[in-house]
C-alpha positions, 0 to 999 in steps of 0.5 A: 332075878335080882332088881337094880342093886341101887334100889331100895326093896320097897315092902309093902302092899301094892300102891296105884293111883287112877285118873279119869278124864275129869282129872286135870289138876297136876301138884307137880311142877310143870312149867308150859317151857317143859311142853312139846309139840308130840305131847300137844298134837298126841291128844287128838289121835289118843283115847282110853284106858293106859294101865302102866306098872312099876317098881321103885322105893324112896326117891325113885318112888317119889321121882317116878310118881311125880313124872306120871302125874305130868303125864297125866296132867297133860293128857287128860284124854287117857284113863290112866293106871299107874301101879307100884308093885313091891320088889321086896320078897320077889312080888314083882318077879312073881307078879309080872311073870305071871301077868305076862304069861297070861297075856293080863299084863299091863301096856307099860311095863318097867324093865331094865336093859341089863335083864338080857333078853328076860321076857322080851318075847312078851315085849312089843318091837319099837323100831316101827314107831320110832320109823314113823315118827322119823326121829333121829334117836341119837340126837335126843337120847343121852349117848350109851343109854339106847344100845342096851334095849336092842336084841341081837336081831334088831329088835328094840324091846324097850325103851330107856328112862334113867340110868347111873354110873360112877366116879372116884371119890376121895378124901383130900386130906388124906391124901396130903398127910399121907405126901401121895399126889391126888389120883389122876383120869386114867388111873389103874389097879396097878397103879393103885397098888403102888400108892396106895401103900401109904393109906394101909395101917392101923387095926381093929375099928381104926384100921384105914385103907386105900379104897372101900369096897363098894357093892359094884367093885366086883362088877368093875374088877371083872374089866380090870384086867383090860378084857370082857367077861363075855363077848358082845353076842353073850354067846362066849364066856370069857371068864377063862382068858388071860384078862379075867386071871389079871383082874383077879389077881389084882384084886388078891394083891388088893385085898389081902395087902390091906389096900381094900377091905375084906367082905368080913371086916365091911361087915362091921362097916359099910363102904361108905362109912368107912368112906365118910368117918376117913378110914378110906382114902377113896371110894365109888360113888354113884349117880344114884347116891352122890348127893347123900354121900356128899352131904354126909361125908363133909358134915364129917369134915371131908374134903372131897374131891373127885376124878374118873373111874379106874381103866383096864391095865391092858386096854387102857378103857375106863371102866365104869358101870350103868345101871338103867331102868327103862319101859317096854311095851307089852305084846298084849298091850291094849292101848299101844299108841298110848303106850308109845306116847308115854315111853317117848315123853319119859324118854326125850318128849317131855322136858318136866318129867325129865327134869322129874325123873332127875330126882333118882338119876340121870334122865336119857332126855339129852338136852335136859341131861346135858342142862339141867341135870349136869347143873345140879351140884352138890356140898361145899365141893360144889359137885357136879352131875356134869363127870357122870353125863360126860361118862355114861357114854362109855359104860358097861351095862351091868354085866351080871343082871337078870339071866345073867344073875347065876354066872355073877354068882360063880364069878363072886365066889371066884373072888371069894375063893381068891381073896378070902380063902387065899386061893391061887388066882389061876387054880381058882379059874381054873376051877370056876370058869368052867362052871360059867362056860356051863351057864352060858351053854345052858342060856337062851340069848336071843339078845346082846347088849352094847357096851359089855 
């Protein structure tokens, strides 16, 4: 199983640090303003050991642990384990499968929504505490983060932390001496292959496009068309429909008329610096890493400026991608209660680790997303988080994830067969499609997923 395409693998040994009821002391910034009444009434019900486990390398890293220890600071009733386990050469895959097999797995566990149903039998159903604190979920969670997390019985298997998704980045200097009017919401494909003309030139290392090819456009191009790779159930591929041939054939008209670069000349230079050195006119830039991505595009003398993310040609949706990461609560989970209360702090009950969980990506706690986190701004360009909390609300989960992993495989080797080897795009799905129906017929959903 492949972890958030975002993240770095963090190799290494595995790291933890543990808190006893003595330990108070809390070096994270946590101001009494960021304190809630469910933390504070929590400490007289709550006591024991809470073992919590989790991935994340660099800022995600640093972020997570300064949310734990927040946690930790304002309860020093609970004995707290906190583990990082390495992503790098599949430790946590093996590690976690095994430890929840054998029913010694930890009470808090990291998962993502875009697992498809991965484990969730050892995931506790969190509809029963959410009932018994009689909180309306819609109004303190960010709109489009919730519907990833529930089966297709009902069944709410976890519980979200953070998520990302996208915008259009793009050189404005490029824009003006090629005499091309900035690029507009509601923007297309199509339309792209009409302006984009004007940026396709040169060779070698000087030859510049349209648009870089971002490690998620092929998850966009799957919605180019205006269709949906699978229905909502995750019991029918689409990958044979009309739809799915339009985003393909897009993208042969893109690739090979030198709007956006092949796989093999990316290899030379990434997509961002292809971006940031001015050799393309846009780019998709991500939550995860726009403060970066801007820092090092205007210290190459860019000039930014930013809209949304391309629509289907036939639907006329934006298409734009999420990629979340949230907890579960483990069957085998020794001290539940506990464990609720960390999820719902890290969720929307305690503003300091959502002000702390912004340090790696948009929090779901909706009144500090739509506050502080849209307030951080960026460069020169004076970017704002603001277009990516407006937009999270329309976002695909990431549509080839976890269970889903071996049939975004074909559909990338779809795109190779079209773009790179020239293949006519209805032979190739005529080819291929039957290959992902197989895949489906061989899954075991027991969930669906809001937003594909």
């Amino acid at each position: 199983m492949t972890k958030k395409l975002y993240g770095v693998l963090f190799a290494g040994l595995l790291l933890s640090f543990t808190t006893g009821c003595s330990r108070q002391k809390n070096t994270a910034d946590s101001s009494s303003s960021g304190k809630t009444a469910t933390a504070t009434e929590a400490k007289s019900k709550l006591s024991g050991d809470l073992v919590i486990w989790a991935w994340g390398a660099d800022q995600e890293a640093k972020a997570r642990e300064k949310a734990i220890k927040i946690f930790i600071a304002e309860h020093p009733e609970l004995h707290i384990t906190y583990s990082i386990i390495p992503t790098a050469n599949s430790a946590w895959d093996q590690k976690a499968s095994a430890a929840l097999a054998a029913g010694t797995g930890p009470d808090v566990i990291q998962m993502s929504p875009d697992y498809f149903g991965m484990n969730t039998k050892y995931y506790r159903d969190l509809r029963p505490y959410v009932k018994a604190d009689g909180v309306d979920l819609n109004t303190v969670l960010v709109k489009g983060m919730l519907d990833g997390y529930y089966d297709t019985d009902g069944k709410l298997e976890g519980f979200p932390l953070l998520a990302n998704c996208f915008c259009l980045a793009y050189n404005k200097d490029m824009f003006d001496k090629a005499g091309v009017p900035y690029p507009t919401n509601g923007w297309t494909f199509e339309d792209l292959l009409k302006w984009g003309k004007a940026f396709v030139g040169g060779t070698g290392v000087n030859k510049t496009y349209a648009m870089a090819k971002h490690w998620v456009t092929n998850n966009v191009m799957a919605y180019a068309g205006g269709g949906t790779p699978y229905s909502d159930d995750l019991k029918t591929s689409h990958f044979d429909s009309r739809e799915m041939l339009k985003g393909l054939e897009l993208y042969q008209k893109l690739v090979q008329g030198g709007y956006v670069p092949t796989d093999a000349a990316q290899e030379t230079m990434d997509a961002s610096t292809l971006f940031i050195s001015g050799k393309a006119a846009t780019y998709f830039i991500g939550g995860m890493d726009a403060g970066d991505t801007i820092t090092d595009a205007e210290e190459n003398g860019i000039n930014l400026g930013f809209c949304t993310m391309p629509c289907g040609v036939s639907d006329g949706k934006e298409i734009n991608i999420q990629f979340a990461t949230g907890w579960a609560v483990t069957t085998t989970a020794k001290n539940p209660d506990a464990a609720w209360q960390f999820l719902k702090e890290s969720a929307y009950a305690n503003d300091d680790m959502a002000k702390a969980t912004c340090g790696s990506g948009m929090t779901s706690n909706k009144s500090v997303a739509e506050s502080y986190y849209e307030n951080m701004v960026y460069g020169k360009c004076r970017f704002s988080n603001k277009i990516f909390v407006d937009h999270m609300g329309i976002t695909h989960i990431n549509p080839f994830g976890g269970t889903l992993s071996p049939a975004g495989d074909i559909w990338a080797t779809m795109i190779s067969a079209v773009t790179d080897d020239n293949q006519n795009a209805a032979a190739a799905q005529a080819e291929y499609a039957p290959r992902v129906e197989k895949e489906f017929q061989n899954f075991s959903f027991n969930t669906a997923r809001g937003g594909n």
